[in-house]
C-alpha positions as a printed NumPy array, in Angstrom:
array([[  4.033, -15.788,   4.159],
       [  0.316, -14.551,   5.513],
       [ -0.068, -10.994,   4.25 ],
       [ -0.785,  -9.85 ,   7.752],
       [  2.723, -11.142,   8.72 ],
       [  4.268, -10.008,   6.023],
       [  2.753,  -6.156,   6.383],
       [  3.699,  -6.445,  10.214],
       [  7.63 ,  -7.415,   8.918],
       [  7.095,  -4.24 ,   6.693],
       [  6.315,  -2.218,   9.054],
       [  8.8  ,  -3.056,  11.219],
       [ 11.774,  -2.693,   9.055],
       [ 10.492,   0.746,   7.845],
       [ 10.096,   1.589,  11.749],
       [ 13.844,   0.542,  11.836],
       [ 15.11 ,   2.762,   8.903],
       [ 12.476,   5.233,   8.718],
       [ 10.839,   8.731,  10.411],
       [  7.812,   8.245,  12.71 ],
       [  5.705,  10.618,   9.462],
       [  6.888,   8.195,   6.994],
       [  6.123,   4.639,   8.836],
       [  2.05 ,   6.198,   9.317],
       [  2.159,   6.979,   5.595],
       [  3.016,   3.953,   4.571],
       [  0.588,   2.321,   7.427],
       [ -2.029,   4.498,   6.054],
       [ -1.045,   3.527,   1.711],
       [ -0.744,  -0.321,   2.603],
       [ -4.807,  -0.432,   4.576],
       [ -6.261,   2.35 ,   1.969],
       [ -5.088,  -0.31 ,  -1.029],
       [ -5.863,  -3.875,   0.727],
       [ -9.537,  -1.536,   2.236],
       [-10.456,  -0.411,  -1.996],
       [ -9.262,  -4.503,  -3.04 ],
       [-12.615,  -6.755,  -3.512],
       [-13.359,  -8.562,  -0.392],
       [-12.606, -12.007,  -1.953],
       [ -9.493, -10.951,  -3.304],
       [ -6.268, -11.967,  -1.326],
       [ -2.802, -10.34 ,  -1.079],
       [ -1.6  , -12.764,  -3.369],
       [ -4.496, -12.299,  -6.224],
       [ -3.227,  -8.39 ,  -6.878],
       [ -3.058,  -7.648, -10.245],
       [ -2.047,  -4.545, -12.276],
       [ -5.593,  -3.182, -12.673],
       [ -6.16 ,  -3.478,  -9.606],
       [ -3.49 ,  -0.799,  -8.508],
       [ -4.872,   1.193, -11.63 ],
       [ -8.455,   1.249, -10.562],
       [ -6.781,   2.047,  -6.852],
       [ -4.901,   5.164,  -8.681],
       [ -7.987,   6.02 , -10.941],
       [-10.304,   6.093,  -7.251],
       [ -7.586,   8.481,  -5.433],
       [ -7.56 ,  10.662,  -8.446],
       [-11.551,  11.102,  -7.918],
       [-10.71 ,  11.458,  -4.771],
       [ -8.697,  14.388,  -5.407],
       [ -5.468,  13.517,  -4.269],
       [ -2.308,  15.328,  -5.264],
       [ -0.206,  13.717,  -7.912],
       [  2.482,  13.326,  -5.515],
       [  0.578,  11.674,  -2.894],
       [ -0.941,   9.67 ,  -5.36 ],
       [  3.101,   8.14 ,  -6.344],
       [  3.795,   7.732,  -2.685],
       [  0.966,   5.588,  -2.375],
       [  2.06 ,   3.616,  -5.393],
       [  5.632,   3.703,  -4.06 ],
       [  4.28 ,   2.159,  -0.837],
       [  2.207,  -0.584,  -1.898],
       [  4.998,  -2.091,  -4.481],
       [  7.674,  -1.503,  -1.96 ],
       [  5.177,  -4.12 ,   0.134],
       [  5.025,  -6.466,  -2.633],
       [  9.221,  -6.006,  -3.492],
       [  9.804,  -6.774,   0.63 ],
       [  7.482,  -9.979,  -0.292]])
């Protein structure tokens, strides 16, 4: 599966089961992560460090701690659904 269609099938079931606030979250998680990936890295070449240097670049950033475990949530509830 293409990681666009697999993000629009994600979407979609969270639309099903989820609140309108939660579904732009996630939206919002899932292009923040694939945006701060290198550009010649695919869905499929994630690694571990990647998400750390992600988590290390939204703590710079300043995001709350909880925000910061949604976002995590998010992107390896993408990669579970896969």
């Amino acid at each position: 599966m293409q990681a666009e269609q697999a993000y629009i099938k994600f979407i979609d079931h969270s639309e099903a089961n989820s609140k309108s606030n939660t579904v732009k979250n996630r939206r919002v998680a899932l292009r923040q992560f694939f945006e701060f990936l290198p550009r010649d890295a695919s869905w499929d070449d994630v690694e571990q460090y990647h998400i750390q240097d992600w988590v290390d670049s939204l703590k710079l950033d300043d995001y709350a701690p909880r925000s910061i475990r949604n976002k995590v949530y998010v992107v390896s509830a993408f990669y579970g659904y896969m």
